[in-house]
C-alpha positions as CSV (number, residue, x, y, z in Angstrom):
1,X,-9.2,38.0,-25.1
2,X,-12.1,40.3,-24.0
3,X,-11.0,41.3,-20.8
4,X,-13.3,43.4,-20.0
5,X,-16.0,40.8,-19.2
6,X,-14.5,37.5,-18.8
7,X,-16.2,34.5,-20.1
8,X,-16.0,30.7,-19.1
9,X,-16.3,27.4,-21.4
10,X,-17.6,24.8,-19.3
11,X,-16.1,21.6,-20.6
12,X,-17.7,18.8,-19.0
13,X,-21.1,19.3,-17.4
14,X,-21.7,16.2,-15.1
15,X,-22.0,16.1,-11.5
16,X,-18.9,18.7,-10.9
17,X,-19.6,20.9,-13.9
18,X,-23.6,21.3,-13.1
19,X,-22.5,21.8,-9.6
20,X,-20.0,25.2,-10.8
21,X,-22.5,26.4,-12.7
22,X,-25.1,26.3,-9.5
23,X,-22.3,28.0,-7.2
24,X,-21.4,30.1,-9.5
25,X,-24.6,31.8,-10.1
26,X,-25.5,31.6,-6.3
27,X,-22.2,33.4,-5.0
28,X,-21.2,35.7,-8.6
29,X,-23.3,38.4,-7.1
30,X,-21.5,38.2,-3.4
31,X,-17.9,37.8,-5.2
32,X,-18.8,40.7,-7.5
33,X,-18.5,39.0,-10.2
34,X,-21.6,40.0,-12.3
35,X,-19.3,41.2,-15.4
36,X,-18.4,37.2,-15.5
37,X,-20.7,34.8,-17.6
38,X,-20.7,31.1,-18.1
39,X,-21.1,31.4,-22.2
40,X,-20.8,27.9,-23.4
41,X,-21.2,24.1,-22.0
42,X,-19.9,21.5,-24.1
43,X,-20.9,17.7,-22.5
44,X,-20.8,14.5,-24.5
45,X,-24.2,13.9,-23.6
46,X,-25.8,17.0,-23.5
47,X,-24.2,18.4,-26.6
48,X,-22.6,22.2,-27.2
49,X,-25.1,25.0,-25.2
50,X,-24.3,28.1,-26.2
51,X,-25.4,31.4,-23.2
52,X,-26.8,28.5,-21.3
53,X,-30.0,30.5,-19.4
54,X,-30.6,29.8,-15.2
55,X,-32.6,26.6,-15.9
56,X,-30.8,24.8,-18.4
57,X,-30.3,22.0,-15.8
58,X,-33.6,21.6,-15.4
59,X,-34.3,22.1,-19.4
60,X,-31.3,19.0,-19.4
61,X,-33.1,16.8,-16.9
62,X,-36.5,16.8,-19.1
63,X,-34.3,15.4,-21.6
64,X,-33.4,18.7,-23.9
65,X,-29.9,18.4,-25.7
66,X,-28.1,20.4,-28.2
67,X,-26.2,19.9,-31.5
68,X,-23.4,17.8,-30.9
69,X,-19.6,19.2,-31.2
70,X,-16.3,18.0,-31.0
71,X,-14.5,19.7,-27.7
72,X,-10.9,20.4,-29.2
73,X,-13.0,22.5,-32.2
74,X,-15.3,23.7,-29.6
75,X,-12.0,25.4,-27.7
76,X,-10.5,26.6,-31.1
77,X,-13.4,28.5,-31.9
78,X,-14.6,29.9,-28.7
79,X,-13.9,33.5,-27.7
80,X,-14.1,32.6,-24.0
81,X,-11.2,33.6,-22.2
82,X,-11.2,30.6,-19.5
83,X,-11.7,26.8,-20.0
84,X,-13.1,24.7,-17.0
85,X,-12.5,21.2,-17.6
86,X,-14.7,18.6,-15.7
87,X,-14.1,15.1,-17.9
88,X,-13.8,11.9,-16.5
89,X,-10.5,11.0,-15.5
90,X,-7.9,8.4,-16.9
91,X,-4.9,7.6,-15.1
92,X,-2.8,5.9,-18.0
93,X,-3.0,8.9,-20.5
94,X,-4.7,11.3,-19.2
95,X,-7.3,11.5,-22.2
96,X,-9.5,13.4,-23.3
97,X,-8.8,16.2,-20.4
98,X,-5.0,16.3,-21.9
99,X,-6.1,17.2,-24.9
100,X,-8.7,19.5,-24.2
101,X,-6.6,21.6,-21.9
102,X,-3.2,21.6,-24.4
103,X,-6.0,23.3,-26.6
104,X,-7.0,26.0,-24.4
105,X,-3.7,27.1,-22.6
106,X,-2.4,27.0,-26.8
107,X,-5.3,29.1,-27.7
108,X,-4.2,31.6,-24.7
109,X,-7.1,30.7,-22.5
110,X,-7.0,30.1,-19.2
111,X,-7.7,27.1,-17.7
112,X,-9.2,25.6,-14.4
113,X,-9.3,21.7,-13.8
114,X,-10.4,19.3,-11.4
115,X,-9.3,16.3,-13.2
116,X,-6.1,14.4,-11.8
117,X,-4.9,12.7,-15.0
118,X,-3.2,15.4,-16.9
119,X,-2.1,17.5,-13.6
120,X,-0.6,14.2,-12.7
121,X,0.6,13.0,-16.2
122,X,1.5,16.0,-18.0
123,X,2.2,18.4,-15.5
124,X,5.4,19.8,-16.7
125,X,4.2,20.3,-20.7
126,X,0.8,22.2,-19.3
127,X,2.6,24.1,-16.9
128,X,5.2,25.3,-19.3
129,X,2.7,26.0,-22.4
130,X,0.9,28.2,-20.0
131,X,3.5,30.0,-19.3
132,X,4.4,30.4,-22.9
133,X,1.1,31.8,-23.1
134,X,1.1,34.2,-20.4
135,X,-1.8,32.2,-18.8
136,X,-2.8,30.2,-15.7
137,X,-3.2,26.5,-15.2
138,X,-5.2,26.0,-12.3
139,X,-6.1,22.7,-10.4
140,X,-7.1,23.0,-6.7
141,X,-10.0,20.6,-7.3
142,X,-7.4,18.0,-8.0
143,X,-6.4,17.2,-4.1
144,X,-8.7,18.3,-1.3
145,X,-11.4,19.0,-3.6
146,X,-12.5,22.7,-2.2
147,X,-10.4,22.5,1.3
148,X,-7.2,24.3,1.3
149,X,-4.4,22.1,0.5
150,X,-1.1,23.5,-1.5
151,X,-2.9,26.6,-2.3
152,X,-2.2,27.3,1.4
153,X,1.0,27.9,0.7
154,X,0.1,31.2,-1.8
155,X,-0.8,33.1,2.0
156,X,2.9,31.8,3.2
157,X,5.6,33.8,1.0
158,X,9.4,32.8,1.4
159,X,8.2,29.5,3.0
160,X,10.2,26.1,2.4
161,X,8.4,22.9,2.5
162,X,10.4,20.0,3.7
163,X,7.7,17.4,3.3
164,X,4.5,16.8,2.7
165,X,2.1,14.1,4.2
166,X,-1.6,13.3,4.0
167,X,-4.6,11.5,3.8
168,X,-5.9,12.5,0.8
169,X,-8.9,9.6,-0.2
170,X,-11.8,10.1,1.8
171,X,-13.1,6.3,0.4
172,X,-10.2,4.2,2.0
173,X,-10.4,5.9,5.1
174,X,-13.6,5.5,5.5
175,X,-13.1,2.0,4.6
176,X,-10.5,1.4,7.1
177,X,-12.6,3.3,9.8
178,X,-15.3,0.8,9.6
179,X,-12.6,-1.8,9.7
180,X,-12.1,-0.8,13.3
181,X,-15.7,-1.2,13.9
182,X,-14.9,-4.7,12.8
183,X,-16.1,-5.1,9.5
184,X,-13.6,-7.3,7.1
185,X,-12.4,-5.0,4.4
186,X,-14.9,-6.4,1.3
187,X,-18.1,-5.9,3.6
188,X,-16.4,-2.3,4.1
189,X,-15.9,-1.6,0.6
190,X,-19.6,-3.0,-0.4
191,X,-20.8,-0.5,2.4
192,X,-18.9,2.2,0.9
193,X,-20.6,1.6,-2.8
194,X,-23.6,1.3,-1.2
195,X,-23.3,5.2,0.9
196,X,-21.4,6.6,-3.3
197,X,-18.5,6.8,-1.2
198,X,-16.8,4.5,-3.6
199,X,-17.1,3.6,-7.3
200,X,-18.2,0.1,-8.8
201,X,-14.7,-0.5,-9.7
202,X,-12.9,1.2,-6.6
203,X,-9.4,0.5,-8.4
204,X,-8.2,3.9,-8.5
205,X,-9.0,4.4,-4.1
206,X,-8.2,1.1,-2.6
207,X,-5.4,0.1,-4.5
208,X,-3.8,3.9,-4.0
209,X,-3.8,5.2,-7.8
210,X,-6.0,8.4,-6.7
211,X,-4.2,9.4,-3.8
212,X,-0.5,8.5,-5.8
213,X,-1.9,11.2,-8.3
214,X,-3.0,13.9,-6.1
215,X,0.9,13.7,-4.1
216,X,2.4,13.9,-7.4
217,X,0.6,16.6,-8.3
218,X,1.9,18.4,-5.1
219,X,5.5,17.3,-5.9
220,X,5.3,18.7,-9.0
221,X,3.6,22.0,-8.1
222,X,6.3,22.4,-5.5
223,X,8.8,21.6,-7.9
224,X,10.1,18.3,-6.8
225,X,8.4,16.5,-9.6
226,X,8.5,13.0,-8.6
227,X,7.2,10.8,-11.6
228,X,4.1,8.7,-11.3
229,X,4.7,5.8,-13.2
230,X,7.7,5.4,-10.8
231,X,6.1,6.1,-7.8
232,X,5.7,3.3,-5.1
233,X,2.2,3.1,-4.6
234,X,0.7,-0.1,-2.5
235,X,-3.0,0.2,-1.7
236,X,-5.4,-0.9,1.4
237,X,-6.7,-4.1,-0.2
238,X,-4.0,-6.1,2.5
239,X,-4.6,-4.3,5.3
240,X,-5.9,-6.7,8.4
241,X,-8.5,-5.7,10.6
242,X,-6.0,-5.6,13.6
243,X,-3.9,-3.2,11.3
244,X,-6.6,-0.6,11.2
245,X,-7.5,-0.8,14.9
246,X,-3.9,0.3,15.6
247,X,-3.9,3.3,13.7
248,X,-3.0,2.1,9.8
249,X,-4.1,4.7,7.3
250,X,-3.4,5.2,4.2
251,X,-0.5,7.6,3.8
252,X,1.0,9.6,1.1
253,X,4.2,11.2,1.5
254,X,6.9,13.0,-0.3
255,X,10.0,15.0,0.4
256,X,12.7,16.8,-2.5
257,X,14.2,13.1,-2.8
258,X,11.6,10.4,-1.8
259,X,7.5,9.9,-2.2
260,X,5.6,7.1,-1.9
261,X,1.7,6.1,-0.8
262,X,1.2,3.0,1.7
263,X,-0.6,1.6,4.6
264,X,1.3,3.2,7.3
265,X,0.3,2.4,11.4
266,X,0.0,5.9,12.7
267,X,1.2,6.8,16.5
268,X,-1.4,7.6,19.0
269,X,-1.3,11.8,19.0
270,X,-0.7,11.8,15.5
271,X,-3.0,14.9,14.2
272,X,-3.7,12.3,10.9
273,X,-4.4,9.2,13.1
274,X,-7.4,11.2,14.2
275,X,-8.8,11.7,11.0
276,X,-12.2,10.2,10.1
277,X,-14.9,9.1,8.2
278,X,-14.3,10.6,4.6
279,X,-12.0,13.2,5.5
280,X,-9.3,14.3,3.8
281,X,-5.8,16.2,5.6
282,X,-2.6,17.4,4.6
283,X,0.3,18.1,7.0
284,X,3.1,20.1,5.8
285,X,6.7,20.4,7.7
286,X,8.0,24.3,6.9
287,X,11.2,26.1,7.7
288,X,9.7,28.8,9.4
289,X,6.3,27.7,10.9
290,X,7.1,23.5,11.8
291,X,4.0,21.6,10.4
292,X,0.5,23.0,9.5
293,X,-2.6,21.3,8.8
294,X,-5.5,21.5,6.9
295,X,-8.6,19.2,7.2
296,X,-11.8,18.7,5.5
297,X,-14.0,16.8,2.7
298,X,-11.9,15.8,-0.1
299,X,-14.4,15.0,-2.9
300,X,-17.8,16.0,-3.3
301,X,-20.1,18.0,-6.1
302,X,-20.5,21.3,-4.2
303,X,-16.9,20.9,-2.7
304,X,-14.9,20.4,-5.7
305,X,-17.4,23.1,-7.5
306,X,-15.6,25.3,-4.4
307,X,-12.3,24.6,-5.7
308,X,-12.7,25.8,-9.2
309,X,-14.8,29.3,-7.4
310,X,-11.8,29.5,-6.1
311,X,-9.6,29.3,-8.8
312,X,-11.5,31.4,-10.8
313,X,-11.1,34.2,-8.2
314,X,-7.6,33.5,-8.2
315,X,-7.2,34.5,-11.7
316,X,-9.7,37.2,-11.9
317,X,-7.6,38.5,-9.3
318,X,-4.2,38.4,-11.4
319,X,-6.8,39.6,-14.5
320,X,-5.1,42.8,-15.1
321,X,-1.6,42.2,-13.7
């Protein structure tokens, strides 16, 4: 690897891999991080873009595109030192992010993800190949987008989490806030299309799938490694309008020996009950410090790009250690 200047593969360069490469380039010079360069893009669409310049998104958006490549061959061959995977996700296998990243961390690169499926899926596999490798797997953009979530935990040395619990889909709590407003939940979710909040097929927020992922991948990174296939996951799409007025949010939850994601009625005073809007929170209960919070947006193009600046700063940090 050429350690002296570092160089990033940008695998995936839709909404959250333009929106690095815009951060990036706006804060490298604050960071110190000029000796860093974003020397390839490989999209589907936009094809493989080799020392992409300051416009190229502009170039893309008047309809440029390169030669075509396929992304494993792409990572075999590339002398960048970091891989930051943007695919689309896929909760059943975890394709083609799995693959890609099983590429890099084998190749001895470093990689930085925002995609849920194979942190979710696959966790255990990546997590031990990078080792094998002497390289980092990174994923903060997988729960809380760019808000602090387990990386918290990184400032708290010694610290033993007892549980975790959260509200960790912006979509279905916004959903269930307009609920208390009155709206049934179908003229919520339609309203939620409508503002992006939610997809045209909003299986993966209101039936749980996306929040069951992002408190697996917690479990697993704290070493409980609950399973997701097994996990009990029941969604929002039963939830009454008289539920959500008395506090019912969705909830995930896990501990050493239990997890699960559900409609839960919060107590008035709960910190979580108060959340709003498309929020996103995570409480965890500690030995030493009782429960701490952390609140703010959990999805977003210039918030998850946050998440992967801070990843990479993470392992620039570690760079020579």
């Amino acid at each position: 690897m050429t350690m002296a200047k570092p160089r990033i593969m940008v695998l995936g360069f839709g909404t959250v891999g333009q929106g690095f490469f815009e951060l990036f380039n706006m804060k490298k010079h604050s960071l110190g991080l000029n000796n860093v360069t974003i020397s390839e893009v490989v999209d589907a669409k936009f094809g493989h873009i080799i020392e992409p310049g300051d416009s190229i998104i502009s170039e893309l958006k008047g309809g440029k595109t390169y030669e075509k490549i396929d992304p494993v061959k792409a990572i075999m061959k590339s002398d960048a030192d970091i891989v930051c995977e943007f695919t689309w996700l896929d909760l059943k296998t975890a394709e083609p992010a799995y693959s890609h990243i099983k590429a890099a961390l084998g190749q001895g690169k470093h990689v930085i993800t925002s995609n849920k499926g194979p942190s979710a899926l696959k966790f255990r596999e990546l997590n031990d190949l990078a080792r094998k490798n002497n390289v980092q797997f990174k994923m903060k953009g997988t729960v809380m987008a760019g808000t602090p979530s387990f990386n918290l935990l990184e400032l708290l040395p010694g610290i033993e989490v007892k549980s975790v619990r959260g509200i960790m889909n912006g979509t279905t709590n916004y959903i269930l806030g307009r609920m208390v407003g009155g709206k049934d939940f179908n003229d919520a979710l339609k309203e939620a299309q409508a503002l992006g909040y939610a997809e045209a097929d909003p299986t993966n927020d209101v039936d749980g799938f996306d929040t069951a992922a992002k408190i697996i991948i917690i479990s697993n990174l704290l070493g409980w490694n609950h399973d997701f296939n097994n996990l009990k996951i029941e969604g929002i799409r039963k939830v009454t309008r008289e539920q959500a007025a008395n506090g019912t949010k969705l909830v995930a939850y896990a501990d050493r020996n239990h997890a699960f994601v559900k409609p839960l009625q919060l107590q008035t005073g709960d910190i979580l009950r108060e959340v709003n809007g498309v929020m996103n929170a995570v409480e965890f209960e500690t030995d030493t410090l009782g429960k701490i919070y952390s609140m703010g947006p959990g999805a977003g193009k210039i918030e998850t790009a946050q998440s992967a600046l801070t990843d990479l700063v993470s392992i620039l940090n570690n760079w020579h250690k």
